[in-house]
Residue frames as qw, qx, qy, qz and C-alpha x, y, z in Angstrom:
[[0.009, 0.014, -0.871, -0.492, -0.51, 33.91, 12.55],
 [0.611, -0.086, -0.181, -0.766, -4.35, 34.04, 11.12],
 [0.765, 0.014, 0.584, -0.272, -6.54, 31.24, 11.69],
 [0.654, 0.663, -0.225, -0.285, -6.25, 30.84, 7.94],
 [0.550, 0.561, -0.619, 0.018, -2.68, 30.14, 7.61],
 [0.603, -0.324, 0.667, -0.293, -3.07, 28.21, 10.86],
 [0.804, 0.323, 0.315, -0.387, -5.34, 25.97, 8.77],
 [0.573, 0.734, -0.347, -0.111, -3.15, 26.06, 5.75],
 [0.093, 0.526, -0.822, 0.197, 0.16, 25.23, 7.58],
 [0.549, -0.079, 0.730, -0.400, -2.05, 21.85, 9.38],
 [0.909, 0.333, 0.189, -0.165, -3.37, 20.60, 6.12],
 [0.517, 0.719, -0.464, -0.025, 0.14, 20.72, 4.74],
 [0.382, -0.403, 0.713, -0.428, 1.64, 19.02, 7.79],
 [0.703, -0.087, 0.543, -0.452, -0.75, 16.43, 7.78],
 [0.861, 0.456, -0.086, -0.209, -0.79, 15.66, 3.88],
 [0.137, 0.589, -0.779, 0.165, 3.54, 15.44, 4.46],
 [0.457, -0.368, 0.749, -0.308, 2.89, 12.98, 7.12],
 [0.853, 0.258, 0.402, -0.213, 0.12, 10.73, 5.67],
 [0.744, 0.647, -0.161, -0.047, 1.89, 10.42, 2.16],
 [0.049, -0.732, 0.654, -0.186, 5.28, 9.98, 4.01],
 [0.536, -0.195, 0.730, -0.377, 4.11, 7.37, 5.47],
 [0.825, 0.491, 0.167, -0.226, 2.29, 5.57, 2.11],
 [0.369, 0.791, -0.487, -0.025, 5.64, 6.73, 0.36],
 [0.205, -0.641, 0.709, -0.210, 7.87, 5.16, 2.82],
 [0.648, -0.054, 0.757, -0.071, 6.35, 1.78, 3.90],
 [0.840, 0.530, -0.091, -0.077, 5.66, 1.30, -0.51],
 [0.451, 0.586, -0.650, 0.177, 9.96, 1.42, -0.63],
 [0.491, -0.368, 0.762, -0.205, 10.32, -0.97, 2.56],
 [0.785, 0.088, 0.583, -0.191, 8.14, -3.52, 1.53],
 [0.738, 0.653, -0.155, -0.070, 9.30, -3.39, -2.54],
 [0.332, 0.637, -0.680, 0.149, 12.65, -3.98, -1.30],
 [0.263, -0.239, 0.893, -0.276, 11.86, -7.10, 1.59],
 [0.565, 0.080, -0.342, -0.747, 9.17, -7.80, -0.10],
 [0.988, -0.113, -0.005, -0.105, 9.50, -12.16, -0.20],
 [0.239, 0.619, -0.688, 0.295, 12.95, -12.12, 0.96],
 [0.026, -0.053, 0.928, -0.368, 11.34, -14.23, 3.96],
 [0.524, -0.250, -0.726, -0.368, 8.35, -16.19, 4.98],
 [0.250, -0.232, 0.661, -0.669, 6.82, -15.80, 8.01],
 [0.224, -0.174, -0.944, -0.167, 4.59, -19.00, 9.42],
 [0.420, -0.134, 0.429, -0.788, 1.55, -17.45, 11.38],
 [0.586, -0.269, -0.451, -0.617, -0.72, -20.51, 11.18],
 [0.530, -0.098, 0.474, -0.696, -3.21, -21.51, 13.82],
 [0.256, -0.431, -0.851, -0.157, -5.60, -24.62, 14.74],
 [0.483, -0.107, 0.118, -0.861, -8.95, -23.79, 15.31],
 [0.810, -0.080, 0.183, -0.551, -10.84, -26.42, 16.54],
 [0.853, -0.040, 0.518, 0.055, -8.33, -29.33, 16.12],
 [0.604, 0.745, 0.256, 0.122, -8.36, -28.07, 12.50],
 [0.460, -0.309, 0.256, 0.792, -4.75, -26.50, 11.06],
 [0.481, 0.804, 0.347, 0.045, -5.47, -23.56, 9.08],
 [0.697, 0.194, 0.244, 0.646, -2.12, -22.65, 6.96],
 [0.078, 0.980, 0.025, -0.184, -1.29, -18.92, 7.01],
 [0.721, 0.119, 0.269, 0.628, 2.02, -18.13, 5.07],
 [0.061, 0.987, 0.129, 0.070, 2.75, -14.69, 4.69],
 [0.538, 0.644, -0.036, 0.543, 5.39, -12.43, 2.79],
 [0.360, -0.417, -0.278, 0.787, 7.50, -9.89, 5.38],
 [0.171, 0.004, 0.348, 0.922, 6.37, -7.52, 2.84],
 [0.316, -0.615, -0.609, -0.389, 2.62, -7.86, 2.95],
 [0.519, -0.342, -0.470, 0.626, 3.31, -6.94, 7.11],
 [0.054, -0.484, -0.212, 0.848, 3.18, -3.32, 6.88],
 [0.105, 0.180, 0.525, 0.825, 1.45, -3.03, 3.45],
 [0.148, -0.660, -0.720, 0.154, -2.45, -3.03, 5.32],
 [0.153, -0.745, -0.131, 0.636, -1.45, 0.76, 6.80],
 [0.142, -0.024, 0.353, 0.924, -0.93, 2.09, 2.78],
 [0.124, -0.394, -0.776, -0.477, -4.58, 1.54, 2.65],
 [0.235, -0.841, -0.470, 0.131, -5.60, 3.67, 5.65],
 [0.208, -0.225, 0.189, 0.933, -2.99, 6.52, 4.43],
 [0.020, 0.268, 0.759, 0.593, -5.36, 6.14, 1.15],
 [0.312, -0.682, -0.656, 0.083, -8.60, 6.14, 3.14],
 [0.207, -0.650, -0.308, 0.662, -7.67, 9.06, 5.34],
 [0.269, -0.125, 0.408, 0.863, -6.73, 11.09, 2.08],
 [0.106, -0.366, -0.609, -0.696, -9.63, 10.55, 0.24],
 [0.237, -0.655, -0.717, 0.025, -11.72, 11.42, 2.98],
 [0.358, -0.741, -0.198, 0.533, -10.21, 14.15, 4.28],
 [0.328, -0.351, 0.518, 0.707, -8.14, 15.46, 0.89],
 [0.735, 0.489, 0.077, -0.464, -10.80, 14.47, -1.80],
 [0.954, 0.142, 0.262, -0.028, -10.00, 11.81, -4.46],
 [0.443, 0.835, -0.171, 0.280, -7.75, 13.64, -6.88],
 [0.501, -0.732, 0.312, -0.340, -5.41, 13.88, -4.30],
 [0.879, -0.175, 0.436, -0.084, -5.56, 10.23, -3.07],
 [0.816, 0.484, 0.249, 0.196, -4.98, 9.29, -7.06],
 [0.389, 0.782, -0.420, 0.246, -1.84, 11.79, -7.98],
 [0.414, -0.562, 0.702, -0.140, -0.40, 10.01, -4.26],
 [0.915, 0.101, 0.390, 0.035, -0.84, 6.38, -6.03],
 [0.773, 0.605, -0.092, 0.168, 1.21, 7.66, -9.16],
 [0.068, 0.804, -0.529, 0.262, 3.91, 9.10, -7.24],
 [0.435, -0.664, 0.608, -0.028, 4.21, 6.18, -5.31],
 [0.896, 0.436, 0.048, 0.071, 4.81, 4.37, -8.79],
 [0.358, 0.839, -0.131, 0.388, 7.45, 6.50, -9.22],
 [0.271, -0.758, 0.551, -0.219, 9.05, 6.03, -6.27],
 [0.922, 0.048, 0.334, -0.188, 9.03, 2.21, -6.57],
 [0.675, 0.718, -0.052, 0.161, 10.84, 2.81, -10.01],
 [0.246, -0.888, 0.324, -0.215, 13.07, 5.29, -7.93],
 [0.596, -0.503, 0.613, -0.128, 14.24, 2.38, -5.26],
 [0.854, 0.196, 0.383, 0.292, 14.57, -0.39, -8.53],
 [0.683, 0.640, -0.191, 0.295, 16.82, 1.71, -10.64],
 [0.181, 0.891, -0.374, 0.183, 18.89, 1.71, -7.63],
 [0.795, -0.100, 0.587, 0.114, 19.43, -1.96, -6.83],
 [0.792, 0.555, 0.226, 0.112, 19.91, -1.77, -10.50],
 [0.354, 0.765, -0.347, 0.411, 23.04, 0.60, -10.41],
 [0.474, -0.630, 0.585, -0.189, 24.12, -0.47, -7.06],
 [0.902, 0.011, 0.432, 0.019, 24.68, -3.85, -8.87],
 [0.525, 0.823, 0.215, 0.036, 26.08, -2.44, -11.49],
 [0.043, -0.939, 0.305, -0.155, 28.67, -0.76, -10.33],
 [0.534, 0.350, -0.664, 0.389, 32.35, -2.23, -10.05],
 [0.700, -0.665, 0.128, -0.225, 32.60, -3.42, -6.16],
 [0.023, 0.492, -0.866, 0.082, 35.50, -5.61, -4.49],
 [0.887, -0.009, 0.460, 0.038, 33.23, -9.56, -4.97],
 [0.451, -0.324, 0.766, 0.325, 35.53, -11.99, -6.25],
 [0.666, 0.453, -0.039, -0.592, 34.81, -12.65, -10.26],
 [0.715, -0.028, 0.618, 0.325, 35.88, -14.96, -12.64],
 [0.244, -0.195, 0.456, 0.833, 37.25, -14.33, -16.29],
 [0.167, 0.492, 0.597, 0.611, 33.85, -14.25, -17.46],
 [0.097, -0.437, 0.076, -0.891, 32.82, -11.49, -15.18],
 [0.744, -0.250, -0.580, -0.218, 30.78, -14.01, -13.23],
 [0.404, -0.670, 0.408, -0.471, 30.65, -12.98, -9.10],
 [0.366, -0.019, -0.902, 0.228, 32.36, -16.67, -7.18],
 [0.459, -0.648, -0.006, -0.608, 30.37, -17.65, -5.39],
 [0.142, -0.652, 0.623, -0.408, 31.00, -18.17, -1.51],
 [0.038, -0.118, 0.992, -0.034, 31.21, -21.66, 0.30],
 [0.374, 0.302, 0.734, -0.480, 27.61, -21.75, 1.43],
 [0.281, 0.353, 0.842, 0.296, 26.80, -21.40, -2.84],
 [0.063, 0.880, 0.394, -0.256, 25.48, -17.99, -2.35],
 [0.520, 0.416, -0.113, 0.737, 26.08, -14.91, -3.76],
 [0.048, 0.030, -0.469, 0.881, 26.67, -11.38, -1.67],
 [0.091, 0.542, 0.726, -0.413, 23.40, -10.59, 0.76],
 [0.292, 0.422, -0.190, -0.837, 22.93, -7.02, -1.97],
 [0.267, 0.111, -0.623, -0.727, 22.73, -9.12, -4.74],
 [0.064, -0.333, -0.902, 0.268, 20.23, -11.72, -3.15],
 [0.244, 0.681, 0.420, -0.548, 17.75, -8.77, -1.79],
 [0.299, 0.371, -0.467, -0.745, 18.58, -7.00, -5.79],
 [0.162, -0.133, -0.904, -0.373, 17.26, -10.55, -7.53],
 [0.000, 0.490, 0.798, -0.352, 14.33, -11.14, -4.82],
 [0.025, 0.593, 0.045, -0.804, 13.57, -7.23, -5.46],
 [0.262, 0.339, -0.574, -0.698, 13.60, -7.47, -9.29],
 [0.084, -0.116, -0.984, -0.107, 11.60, -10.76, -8.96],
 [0.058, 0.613, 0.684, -0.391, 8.68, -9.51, -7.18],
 [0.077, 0.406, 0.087, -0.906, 8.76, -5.86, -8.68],
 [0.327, -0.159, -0.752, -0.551, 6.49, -6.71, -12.20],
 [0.368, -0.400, -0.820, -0.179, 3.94, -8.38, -9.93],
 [0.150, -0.507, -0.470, 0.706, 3.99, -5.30, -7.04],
 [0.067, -0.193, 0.308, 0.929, 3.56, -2.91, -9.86],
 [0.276, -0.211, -0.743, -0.572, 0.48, -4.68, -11.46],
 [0.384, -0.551, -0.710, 0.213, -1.21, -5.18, -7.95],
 [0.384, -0.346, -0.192, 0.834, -0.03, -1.96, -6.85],
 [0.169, -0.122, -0.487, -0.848, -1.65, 0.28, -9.64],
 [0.371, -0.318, -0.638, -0.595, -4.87, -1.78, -9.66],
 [0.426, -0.561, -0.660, 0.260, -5.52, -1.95, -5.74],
 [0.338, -0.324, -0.295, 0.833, -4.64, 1.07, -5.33],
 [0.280, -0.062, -0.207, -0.935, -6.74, 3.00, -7.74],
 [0.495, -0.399, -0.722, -0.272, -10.02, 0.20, -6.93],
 [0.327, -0.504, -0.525, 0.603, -9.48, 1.30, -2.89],
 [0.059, 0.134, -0.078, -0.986, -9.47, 5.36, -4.35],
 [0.313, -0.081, -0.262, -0.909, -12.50, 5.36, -6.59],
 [0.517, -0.350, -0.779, -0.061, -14.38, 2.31, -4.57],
 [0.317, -0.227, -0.530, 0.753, -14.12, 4.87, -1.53],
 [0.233, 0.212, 0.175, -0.933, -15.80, 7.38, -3.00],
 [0.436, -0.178, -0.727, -0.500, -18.12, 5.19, -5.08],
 [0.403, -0.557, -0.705, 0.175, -19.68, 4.22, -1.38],
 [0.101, -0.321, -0.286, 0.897, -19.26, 8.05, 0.20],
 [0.298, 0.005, -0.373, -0.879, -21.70, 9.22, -2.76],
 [0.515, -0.214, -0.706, -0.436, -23.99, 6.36, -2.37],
 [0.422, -0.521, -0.692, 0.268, -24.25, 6.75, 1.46],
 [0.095, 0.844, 0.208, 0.486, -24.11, 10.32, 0.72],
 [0.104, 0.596, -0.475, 0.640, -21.03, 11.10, 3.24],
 [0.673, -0.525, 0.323, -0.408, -22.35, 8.84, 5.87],
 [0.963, -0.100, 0.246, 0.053, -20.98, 5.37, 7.23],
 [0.133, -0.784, 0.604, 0.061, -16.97, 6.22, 7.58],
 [0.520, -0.385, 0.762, -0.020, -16.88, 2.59, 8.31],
 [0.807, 0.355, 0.470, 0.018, -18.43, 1.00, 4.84],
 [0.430, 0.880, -0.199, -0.027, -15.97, 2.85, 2.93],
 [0.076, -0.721, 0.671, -0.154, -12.99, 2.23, 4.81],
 [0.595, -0.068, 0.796, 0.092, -13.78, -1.75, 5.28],
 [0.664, 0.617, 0.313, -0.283, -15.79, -1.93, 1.90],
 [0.589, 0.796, -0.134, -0.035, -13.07, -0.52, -0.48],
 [0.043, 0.752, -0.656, 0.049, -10.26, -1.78, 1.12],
 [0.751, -0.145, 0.642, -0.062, -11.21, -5.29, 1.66],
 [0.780, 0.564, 0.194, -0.190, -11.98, -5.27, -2.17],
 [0.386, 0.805, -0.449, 0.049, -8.63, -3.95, -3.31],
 [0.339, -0.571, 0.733, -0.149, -6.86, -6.10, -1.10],
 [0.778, 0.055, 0.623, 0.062, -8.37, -9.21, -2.55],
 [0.584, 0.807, -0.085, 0.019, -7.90, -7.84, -6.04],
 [0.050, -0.753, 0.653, -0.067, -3.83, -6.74, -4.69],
 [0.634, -0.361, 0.677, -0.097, -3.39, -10.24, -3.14],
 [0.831, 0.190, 0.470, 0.227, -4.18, -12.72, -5.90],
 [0.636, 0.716, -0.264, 0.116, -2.44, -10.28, -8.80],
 [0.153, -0.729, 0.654, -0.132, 0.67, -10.18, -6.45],
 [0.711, -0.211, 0.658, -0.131, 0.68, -13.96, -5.84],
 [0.774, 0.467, 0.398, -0.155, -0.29, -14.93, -9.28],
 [0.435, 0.827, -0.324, 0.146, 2.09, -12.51, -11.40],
 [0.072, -0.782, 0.617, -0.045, 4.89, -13.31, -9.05],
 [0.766, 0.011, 0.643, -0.002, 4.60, -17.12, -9.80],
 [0.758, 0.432, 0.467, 0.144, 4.05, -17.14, -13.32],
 [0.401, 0.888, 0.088, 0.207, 5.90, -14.57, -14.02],
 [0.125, -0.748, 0.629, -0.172, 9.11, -13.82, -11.34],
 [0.791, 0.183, -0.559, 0.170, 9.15, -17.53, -10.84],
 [0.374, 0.325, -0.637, 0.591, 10.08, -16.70, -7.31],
 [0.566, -0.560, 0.197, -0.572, 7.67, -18.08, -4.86],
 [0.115, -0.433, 0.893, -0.037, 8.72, -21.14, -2.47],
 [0.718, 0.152, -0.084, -0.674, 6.88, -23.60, -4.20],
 [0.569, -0.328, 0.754, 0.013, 7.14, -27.52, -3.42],
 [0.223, 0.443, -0.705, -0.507, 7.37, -28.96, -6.99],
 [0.281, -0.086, -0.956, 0.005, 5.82, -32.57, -5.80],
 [0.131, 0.377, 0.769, -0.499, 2.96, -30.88, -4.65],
 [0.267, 0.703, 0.659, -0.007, -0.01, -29.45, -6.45],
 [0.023, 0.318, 0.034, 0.947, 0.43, -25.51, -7.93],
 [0.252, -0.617, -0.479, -0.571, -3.28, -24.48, -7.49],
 [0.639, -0.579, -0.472, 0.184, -3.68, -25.76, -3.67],
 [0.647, -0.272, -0.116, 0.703, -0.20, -24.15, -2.94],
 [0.183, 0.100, 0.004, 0.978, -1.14, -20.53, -4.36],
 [0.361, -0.675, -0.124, -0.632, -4.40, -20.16, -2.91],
 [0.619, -0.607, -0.382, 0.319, -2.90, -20.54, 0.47],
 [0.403, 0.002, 0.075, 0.912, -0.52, -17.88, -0.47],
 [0.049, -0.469, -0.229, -0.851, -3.79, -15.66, -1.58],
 [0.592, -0.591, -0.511, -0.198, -5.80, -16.71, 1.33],
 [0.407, -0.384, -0.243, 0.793, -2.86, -16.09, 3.86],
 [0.269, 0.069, 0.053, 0.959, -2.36, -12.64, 2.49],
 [0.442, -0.565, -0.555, -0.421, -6.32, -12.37, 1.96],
 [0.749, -0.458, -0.477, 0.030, -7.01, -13.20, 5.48],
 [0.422, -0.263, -0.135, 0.857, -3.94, -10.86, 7.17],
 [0.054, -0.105, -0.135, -0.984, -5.08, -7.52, 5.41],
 [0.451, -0.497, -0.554, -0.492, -8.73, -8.48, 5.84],
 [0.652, -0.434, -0.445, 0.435, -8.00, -8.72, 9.55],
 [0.276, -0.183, -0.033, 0.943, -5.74, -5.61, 9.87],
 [0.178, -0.429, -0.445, -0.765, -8.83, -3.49, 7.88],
 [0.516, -0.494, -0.662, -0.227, -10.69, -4.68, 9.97],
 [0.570, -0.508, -0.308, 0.567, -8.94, -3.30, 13.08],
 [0.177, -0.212, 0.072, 0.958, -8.07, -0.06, 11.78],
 [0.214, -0.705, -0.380, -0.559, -11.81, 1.09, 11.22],
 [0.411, -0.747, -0.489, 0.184, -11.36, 2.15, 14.64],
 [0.394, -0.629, -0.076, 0.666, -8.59, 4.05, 14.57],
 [0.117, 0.282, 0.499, 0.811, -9.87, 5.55, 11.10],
 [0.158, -0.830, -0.397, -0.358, -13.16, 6.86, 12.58],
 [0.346, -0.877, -0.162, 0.292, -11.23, 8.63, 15.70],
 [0.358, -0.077, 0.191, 0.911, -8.06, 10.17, 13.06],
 [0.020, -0.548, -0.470, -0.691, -10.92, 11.32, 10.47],
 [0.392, -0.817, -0.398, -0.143, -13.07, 12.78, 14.17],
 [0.735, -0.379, -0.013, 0.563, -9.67, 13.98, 15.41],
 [0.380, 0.267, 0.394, 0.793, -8.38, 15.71, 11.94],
 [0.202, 0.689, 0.627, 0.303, -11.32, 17.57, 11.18],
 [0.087, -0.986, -0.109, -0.094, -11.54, 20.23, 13.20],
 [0.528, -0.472, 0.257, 0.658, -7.44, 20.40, 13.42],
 [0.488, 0.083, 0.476, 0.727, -7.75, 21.02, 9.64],
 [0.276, 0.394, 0.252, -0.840, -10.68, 23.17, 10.46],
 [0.330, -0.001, -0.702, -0.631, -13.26, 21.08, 8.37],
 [0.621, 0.045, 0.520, -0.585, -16.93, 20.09, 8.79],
 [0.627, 0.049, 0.760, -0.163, -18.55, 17.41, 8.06],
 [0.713, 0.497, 0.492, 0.044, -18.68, 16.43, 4.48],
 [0.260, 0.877, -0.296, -0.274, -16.09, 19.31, 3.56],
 [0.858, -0.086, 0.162, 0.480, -12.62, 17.89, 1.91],
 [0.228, -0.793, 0.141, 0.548, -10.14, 20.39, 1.60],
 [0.742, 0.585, 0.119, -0.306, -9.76, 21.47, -2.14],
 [0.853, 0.079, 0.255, 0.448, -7.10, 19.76, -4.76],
 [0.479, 0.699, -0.037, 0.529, -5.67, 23.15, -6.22],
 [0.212, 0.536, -0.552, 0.603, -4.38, 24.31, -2.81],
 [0.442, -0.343, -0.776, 0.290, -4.65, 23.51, 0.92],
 [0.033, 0.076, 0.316, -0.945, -6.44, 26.96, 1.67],
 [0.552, -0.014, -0.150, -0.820, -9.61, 26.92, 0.00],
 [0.138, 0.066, 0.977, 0.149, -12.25, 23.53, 0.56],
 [0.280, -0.070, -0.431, -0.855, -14.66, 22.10, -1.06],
 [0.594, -0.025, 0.476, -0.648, -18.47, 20.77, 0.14],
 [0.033, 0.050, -0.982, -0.181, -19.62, 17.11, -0.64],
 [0.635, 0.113, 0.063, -0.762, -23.30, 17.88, -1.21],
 [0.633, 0.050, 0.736, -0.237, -25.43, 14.38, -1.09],
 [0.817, 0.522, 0.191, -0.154, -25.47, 14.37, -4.51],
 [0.690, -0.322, 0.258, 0.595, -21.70, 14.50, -4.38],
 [0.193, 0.966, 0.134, 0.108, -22.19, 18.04, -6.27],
 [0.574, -0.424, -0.223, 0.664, -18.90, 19.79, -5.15],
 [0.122, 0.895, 0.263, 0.338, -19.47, 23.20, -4.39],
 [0.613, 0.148, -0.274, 0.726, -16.35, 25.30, -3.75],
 [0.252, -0.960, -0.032, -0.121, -15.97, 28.03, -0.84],
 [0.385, 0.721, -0.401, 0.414, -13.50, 29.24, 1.09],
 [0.562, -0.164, -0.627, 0.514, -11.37, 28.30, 4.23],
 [0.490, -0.855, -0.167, 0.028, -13.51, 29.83, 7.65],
 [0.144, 0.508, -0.466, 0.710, -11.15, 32.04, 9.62]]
């Protein structure tokens, strides 16, 4: 095999993996999404400081360093056709809670068609995770879009303006932003709109959903924060597997040919070294 199609077959590889990954952990977390609460808070000086946080928020941090690696390593275009597809898969995994509900099964009904429900007042654990699922999905969708395209074109909005230097002000810079942007639509839509956070009725709204944005805030801001390391040693790793230099990104019409990120973010196309 050439060095070429070496090259070729390693950027294809790699784009499978990274987008697998983006692809994948978007359908976990749309389907546990706020099925549970986890409690992570902490005292800091005497001082309780309330963390609350979604099972679903848990692995969402790592779609944003899929994102990152892409656009650095892929170019933007790229980054931005992976955000639509993983609309589209999202859709995918809700029209099938939607027909898996659908469908005749063996729960108990009544004459109006109406599932019994069991002693404990519930209904089956499908439909539960189907309601929770449909509750949240509106408010992933709106967050989901708009962080995700602010993290894309905020990435390269700093790569141009440090002219391809400082890995790390891109990668914390555009992802801290989207994340606070992701957090309060997600919190905000899925209150006023799914109706389906645990909210304590006798207590204030406001207080009670900016701990919800602040938890979530405060987790991903963390996690970013930790994965600039292992973002500057994939991106110093990649390169020369995908057989790029510094400031190349490998071009959007195939994985053979890339292009150069000139400091005026110029892009001048060549071909793939042998």
């Amino acid at each position: 095999m050439s060095t070429q199609s070496k090259f070729r077959l390693r950027r294809q590889r790699v784009f499978l993996v990274l987008s697998g990954i983006f692809l994948g952990t978007l359908a976990v977390l749309n389907v546990i999404g706020i099925s549970r609460f986890v409690d992570l808070s902490f005292t800091v000086f005497g001082v309780n400081v309330p963390m609350v946080i979604a099972v679903g928020v848990l692995p969402y941090p790592l779609t944003f360093l899929c994102t990152d690696l892409i656009s650095e390593l892929y170019g933007r275009k790229r980054a931005a056709d992976m955000v639509w597809v993983g609309l589209l898969v999202n859709i995918w995994v809700m029209f099938f809670l939607w027909l898996g509900g659908t469908l005749p099964g063996f729960e108990q009904t009544d004459s109006a068609g109406k599932i019994v429900l069991d002693a404990a007042e519930r209904v089956p654990v499908f439909f539960e995770i189907r309601h929770l699922a449909f509750g949240a999905v509106f408010a992933s969708m709106v967050a989901y879009l708009t962080a995700q395209f602010c993290d894309v074109h905020l990435f390269h909005f700093w790569k141009r303006l440090t002219k391809g230097k400082h890995l790390w002000l891109r990668n914390n810079g555009s992802t801290l932003v989207s994340q606070l942007v992701d957090t309060t639509a997600v919190v905000l839509v899925t209150h006023f709109y799914a109706h389906a956070l645990p909210i304590d009725v006798a207590e204030a709204l406001w207080p009670q959903l900016f701990v919800f944005i602040a938890s979530g805030y405060v987790f991903k801001m963390m996690v970013a924060l930790v994965d600039t390391g292992p973002a500057y040693l994939a991106v110093r790793l990649l390169r020369p597997f995908l057989g790029l230099r510094p400031n190349e990104e490998i071009d959007p019409g195939d994985f053979e040919t890339t292009v150069v990120v000139a400091p005026e973010d110029s892009a001048e196309s060549g071909t793939a070294r042998v």
